[in-house]
C-alpha positions as YAML, in Angstrom:
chain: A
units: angstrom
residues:
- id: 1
  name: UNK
  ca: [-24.06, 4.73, -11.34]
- id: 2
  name: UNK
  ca: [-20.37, 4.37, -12.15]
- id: 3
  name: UNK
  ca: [-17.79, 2.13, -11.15]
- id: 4
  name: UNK
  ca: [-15.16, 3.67, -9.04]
- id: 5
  name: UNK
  ca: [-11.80, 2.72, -8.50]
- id: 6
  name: UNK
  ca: [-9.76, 3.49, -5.36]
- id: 7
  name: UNK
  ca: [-6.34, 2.95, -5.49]
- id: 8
  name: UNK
  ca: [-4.39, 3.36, -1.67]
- id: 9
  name: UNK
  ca: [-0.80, 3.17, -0.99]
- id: 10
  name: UNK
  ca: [0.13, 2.04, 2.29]
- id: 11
  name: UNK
  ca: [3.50, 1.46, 4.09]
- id: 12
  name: UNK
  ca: [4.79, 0.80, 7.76]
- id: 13
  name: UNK
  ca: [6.55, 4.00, 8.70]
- id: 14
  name: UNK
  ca: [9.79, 3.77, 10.58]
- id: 15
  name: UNK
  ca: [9.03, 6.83, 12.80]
- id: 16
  name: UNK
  ca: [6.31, 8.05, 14.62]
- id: 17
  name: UNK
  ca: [3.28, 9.40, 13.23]
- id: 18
  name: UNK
  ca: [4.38, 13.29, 14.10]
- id: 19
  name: UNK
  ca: [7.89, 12.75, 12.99]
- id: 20
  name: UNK
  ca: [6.75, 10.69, 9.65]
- id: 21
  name: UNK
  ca: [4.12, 13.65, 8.59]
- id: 22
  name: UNK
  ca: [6.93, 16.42, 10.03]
- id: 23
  name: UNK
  ca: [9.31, 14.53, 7.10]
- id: 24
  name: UNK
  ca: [6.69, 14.47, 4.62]
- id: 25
  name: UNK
  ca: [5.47, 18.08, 5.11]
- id: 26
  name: UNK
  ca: [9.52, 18.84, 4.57]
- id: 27
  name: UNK
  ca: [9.48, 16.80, 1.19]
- id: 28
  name: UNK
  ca: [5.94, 18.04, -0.11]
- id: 29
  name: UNK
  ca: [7.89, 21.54, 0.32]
- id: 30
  name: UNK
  ca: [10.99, 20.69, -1.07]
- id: 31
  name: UNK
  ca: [9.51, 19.40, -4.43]
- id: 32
  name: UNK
  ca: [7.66, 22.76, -4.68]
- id: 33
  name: UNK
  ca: [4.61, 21.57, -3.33]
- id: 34
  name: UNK
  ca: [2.11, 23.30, -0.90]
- id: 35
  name: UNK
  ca: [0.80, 21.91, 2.68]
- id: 36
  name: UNK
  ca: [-2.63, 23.52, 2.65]
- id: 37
  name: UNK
  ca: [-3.43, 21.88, 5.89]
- id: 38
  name: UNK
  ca: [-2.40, 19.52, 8.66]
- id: 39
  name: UNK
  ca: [-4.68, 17.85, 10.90]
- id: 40
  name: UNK
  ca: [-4.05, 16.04, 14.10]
- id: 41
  name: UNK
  ca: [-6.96, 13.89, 14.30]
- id: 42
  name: UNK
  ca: [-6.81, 12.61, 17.55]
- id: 43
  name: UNK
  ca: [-6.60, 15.71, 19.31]
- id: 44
  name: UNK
  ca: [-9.75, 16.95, 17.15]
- id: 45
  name: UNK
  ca: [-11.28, 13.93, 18.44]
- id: 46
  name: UNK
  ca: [-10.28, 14.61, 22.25]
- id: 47
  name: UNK
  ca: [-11.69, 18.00, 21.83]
- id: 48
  name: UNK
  ca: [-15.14, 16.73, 20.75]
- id: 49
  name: UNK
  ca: [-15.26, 14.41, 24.02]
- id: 50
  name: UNK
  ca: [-14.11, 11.04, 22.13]
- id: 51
  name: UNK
  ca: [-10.88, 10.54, 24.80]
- id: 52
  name: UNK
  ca: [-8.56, 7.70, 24.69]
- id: 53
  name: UNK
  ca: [-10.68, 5.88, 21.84]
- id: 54
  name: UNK
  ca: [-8.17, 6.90, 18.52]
- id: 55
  name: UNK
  ca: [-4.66, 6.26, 18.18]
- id: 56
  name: UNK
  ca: [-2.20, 9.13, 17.12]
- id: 57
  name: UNK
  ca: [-3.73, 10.11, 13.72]
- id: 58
  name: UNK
  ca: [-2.95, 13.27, 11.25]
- id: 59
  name: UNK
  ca: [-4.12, 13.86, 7.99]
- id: 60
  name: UNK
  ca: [-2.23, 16.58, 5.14]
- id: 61
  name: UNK
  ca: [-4.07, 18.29, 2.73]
- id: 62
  name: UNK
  ca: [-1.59, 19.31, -0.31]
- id: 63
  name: UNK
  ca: [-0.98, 19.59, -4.01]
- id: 64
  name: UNK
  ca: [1.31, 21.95, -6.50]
- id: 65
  name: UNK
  ca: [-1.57, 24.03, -7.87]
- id: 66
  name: UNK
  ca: [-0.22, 24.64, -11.31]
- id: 67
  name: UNK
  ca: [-0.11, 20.46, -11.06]
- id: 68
  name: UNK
  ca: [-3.75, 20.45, -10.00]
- id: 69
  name: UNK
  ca: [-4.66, 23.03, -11.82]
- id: 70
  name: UNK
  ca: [-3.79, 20.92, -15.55]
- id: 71
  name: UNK
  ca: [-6.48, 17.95, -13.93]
- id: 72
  name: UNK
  ca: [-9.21, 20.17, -12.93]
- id: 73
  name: UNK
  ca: [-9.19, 22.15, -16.95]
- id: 74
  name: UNK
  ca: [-9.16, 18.41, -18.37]
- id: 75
  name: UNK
  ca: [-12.31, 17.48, -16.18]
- id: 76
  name: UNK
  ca: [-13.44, 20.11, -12.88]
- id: 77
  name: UNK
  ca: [-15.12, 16.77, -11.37]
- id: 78
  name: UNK
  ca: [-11.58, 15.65, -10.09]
- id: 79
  name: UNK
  ca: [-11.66, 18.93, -8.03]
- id: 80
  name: UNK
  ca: [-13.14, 16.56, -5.27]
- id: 81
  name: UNK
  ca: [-9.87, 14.85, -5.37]
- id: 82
  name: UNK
  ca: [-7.92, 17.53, -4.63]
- id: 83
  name: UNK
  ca: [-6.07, 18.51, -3.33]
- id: 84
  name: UNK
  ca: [-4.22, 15.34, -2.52]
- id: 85
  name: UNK
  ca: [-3.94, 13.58, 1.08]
- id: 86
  name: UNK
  ca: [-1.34, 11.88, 3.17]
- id: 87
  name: UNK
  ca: [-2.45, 9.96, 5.96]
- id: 88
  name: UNK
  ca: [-0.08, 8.49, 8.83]
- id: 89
  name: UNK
  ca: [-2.04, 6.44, 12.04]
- id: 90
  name: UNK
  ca: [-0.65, 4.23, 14.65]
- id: 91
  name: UNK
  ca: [-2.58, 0.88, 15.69]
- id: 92
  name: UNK
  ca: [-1.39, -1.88, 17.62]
- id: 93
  name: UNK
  ca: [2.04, 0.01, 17.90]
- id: 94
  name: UNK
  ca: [3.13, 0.29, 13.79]
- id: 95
  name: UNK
  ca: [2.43, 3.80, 12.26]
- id: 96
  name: UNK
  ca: [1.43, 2.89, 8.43]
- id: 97
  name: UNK
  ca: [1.59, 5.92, 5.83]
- id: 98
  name: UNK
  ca: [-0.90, 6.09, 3.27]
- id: 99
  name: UNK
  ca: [-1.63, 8.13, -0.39]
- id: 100
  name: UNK
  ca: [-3.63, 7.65, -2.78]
- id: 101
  name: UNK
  ca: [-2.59, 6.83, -5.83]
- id: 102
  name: UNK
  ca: [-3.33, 9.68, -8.32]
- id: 103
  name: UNK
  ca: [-3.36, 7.15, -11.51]
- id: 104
  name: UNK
  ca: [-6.59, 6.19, -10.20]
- id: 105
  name: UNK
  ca: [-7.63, 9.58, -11.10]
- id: 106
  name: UNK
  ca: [-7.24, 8.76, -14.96]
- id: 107
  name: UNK
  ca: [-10.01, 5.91, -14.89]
- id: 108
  name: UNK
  ca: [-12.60, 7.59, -12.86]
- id: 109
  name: UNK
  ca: [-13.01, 11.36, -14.09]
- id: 110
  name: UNK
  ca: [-11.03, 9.87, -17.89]
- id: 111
  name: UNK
  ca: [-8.09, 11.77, -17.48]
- id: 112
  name: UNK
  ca: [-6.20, 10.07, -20.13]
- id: 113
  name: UNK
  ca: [-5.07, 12.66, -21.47]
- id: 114
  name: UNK
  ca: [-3.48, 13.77, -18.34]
- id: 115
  name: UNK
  ca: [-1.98, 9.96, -18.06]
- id: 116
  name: UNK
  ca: [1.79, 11.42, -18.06]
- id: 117
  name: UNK
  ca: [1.14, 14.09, -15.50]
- id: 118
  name: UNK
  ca: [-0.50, 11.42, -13.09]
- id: 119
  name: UNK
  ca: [2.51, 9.12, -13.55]
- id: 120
  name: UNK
  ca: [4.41, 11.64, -12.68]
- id: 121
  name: UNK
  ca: [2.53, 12.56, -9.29]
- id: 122
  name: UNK
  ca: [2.38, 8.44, -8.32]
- id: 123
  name: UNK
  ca: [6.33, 8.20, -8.91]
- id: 124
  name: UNK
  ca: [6.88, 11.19, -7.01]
- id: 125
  name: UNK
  ca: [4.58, 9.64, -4.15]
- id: 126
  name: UNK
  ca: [6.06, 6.36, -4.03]
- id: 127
  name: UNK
  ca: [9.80, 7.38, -3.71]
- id: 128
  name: UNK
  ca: [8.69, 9.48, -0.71]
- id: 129
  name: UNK
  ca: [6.91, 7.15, 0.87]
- id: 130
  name: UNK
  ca: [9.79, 4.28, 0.16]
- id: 131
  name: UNK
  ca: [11.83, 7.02, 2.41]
- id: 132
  name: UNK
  ca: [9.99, 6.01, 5.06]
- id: 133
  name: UNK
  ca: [8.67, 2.34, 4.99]
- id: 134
  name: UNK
  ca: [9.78, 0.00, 7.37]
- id: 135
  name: UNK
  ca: [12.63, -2.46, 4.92]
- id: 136
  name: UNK
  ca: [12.31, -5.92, 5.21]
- id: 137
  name: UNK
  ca: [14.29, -9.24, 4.19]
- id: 138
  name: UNK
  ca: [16.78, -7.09, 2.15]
- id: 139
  name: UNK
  ca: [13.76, -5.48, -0.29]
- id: 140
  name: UNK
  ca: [11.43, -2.57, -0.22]
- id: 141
  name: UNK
  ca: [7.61, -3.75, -0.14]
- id: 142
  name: UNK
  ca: [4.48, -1.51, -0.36]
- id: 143
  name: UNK
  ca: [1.58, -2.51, -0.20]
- id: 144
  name: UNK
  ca: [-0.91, -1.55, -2.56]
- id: 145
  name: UNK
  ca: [-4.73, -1.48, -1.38]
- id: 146
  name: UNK
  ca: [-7.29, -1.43, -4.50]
- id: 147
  name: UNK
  ca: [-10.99, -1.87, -4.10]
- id: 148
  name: UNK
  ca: [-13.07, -1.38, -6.91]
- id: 149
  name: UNK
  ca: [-16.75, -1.10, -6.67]
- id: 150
  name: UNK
  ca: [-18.99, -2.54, -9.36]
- id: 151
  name: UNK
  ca: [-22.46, -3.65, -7.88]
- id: 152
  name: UNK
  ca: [-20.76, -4.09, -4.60]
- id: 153
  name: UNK
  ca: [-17.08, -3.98, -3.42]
- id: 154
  name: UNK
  ca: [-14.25, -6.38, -4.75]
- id: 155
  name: UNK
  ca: [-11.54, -6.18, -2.34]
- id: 156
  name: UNK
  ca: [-8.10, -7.33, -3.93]
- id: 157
  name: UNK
  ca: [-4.60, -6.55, -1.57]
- id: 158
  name: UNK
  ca: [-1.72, -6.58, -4.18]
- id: 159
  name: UNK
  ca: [1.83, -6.66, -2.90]
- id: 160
  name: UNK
  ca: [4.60, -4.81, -5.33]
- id: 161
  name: UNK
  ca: [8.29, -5.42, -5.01]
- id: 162
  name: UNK
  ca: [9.86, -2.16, -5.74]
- id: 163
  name: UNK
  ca: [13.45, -2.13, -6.60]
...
């Protein structure tokens, strides 16, 4: 068994969960990327019987395919990756906006070669999602989510300033 490594970026949104994923579809678009899907997971869930239990939830499916496309030639295993995902949930009244980050990608299918390409996709992820993050004391915080598993799960919660 291999270790895995799970890297999750996750940020209070200032809008609503429809209106944060509405501005997201727009940016995916606008940086030439492709919304393959959009899923409104709560209403999925009130149409299987599950009412009133889950909080406004949606899921996006996308990726740039000639991006994804350059990953999946240097290893076909990262296919299960992609494409890429956006989640946005409310609980307890915040709406949080999560990615993963795609430099976790380069550890688990060794994508190294590919390093520069994955940067790329992260940076572009993490100015959209600083669009959108709640700002506090005069600064721009994400919080970055890792758990690694090795033999069991190590949780570690990392906060990054970003400037």
């Amino acid at each position: 068994m291999q270790a895995t490594v799970e890297n999750v970026f996750t940020v209070k949104s200032i809008h609503s969960v429809k209106d944060t994923m509405d501005l997201i579809e727009k940016d995916i678009e606008e940086q030439n990327g492709i919304v393959f899907v959009r899923i409104d997971q709560k209403k999925a869930a009130e149409e299987a019987g599950v009412i009133g239990q889950l909080d406004d939830t949606e899921l996006i499916l996308f990726g740039n395919p000639k991006v994804g496309t350059q990953l999946m030639v240097a290893n076909g295993s990262v296919s299960i990756e992609l494409p890429l995902r956006a989640s946005c949930w409310r609980q307890n009244e915040t709406v949080y906006l999560s990615f993963r980050n795609p430099l976790a990608l380069e550890i688990q299918y060794n994508l190294s070669s590919k390093k520069d390409v994955l940067q790329k996709m992260t940076d572009n992820i993490i100015q959209m999602m600083k669009k959108y993050e709640v700002i506090s004391n005069g600064g721009s915080m994400l919080v970055l989510h890792i758990h690694i598993g090795i033999f069991g799960i190590l949780l570690l919660h990392a906060l990054i300033r970003c400037n």
